[in-house]
N, C-alpha and C positions, 0 to 999 in steps of 0.2 A: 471197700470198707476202710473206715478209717486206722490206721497203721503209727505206730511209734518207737522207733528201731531208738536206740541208748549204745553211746560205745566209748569207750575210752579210758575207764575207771583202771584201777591197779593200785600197786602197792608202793606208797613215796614215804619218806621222809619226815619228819617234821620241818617247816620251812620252805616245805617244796612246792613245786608246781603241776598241775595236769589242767587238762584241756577235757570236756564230756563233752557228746556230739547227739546232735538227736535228729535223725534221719525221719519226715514225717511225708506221710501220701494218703489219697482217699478223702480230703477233701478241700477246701481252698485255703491253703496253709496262709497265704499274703496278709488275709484279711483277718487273721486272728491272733487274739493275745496269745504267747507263749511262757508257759510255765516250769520251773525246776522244784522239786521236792526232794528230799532227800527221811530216810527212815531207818535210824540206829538200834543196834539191838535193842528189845525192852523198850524202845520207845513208839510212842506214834508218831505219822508219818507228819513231818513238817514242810510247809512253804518253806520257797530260798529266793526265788528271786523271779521274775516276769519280765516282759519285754513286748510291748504294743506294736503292732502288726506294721505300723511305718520304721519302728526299731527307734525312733527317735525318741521316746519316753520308758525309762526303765524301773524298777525297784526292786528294794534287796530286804531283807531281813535281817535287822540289824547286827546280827550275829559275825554276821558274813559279809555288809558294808566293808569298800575300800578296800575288800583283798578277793572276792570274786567279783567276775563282769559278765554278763549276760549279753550275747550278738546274735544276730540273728543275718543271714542269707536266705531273701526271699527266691533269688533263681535258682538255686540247690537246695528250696523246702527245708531248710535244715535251721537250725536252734544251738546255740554253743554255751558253754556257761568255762571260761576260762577261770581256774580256782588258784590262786597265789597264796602264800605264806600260810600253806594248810596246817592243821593243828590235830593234836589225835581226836581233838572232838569232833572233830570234819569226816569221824567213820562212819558211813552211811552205804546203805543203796541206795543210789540215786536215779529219781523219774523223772520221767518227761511230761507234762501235762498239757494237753487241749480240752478246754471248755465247750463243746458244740452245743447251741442251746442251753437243755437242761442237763446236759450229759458230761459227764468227767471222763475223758479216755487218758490211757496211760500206758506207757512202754512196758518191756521187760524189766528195766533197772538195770545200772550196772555199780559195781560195787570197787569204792572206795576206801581204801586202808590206807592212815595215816600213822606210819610206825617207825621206831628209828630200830 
C-alpha cells in the first residue's frame, strides 16, 4: 500500500534553516508528481511546492519562492523540501502528498516551529 513516512521538522529560529524528508513506498514513486503542504493552526491545509517526477520542473507558492527548494531522489523514493530563512509564519505541520489517479495520499506530517 501506498505509504508516506515525513521527518525532519523541529524547532528553529527565525532566519534558520531545516531540511523535511519524505520517505515514499507502495507505488511507482519515479513517475509521479510530488507534493508538500503544510497546515497552521486554525488554518487549512495549504499547497507549498511540487516537483515533477524527472525533478527537472518545480513550483512553489509564492509565500515560500526563493527561500524553500523542492528535490527529489528517485533511487531512495524520497522527496525533500529544503526551507531557508524560515519565518514564524512557516509554523505548520507539514505533508507529503502523492496524487494516484483520483486519490490524494498523505503522510503523517511533521511539525515545524519557527520561534526565537
Amino acid at each position: 500500500q501506498v505509504q508516506l513516512v515525513e521527518s525532519g521538522g523541529g524547532l528553529v529560529q527565525p532566519g534558520g534553516s531545516l531540511t523535511l524528508s519524505c520517505a515514499a513506498s507502495g507505488f511507482a514513486f519515479s513517475s509521479r508528481a510530488m507534493n508538500w503542504y503544510r497546515q497552521a493552526p486554525g488554518k487549512e491545509r495549504e499547497w507549498v511546492a511540487q516537483i515533477f517526477s524527472a525533478g527537472g520542473i518545480t513550483n512553489y507558492d509564492a509565500s515560500v519562492k526563493g527561500r524553500f527548494t523542492i528535490a527529489r531522489d528517485n533511487a531512495k523514493n524520497t522527496v525533500l523540501l529544503h526551507m531557508n530563512s524560515l519565518k514564524p509564519e512557516d509554523t505548520a505541520v507539514y505533508y507529503c502528498n502523492a496524487k494516484i489517479g483520483y486519490t490524494d495520499y498523505w503522510g503523517q506530517g511533521t511539525q515545524v516551529t519557527v520561534s526565537s
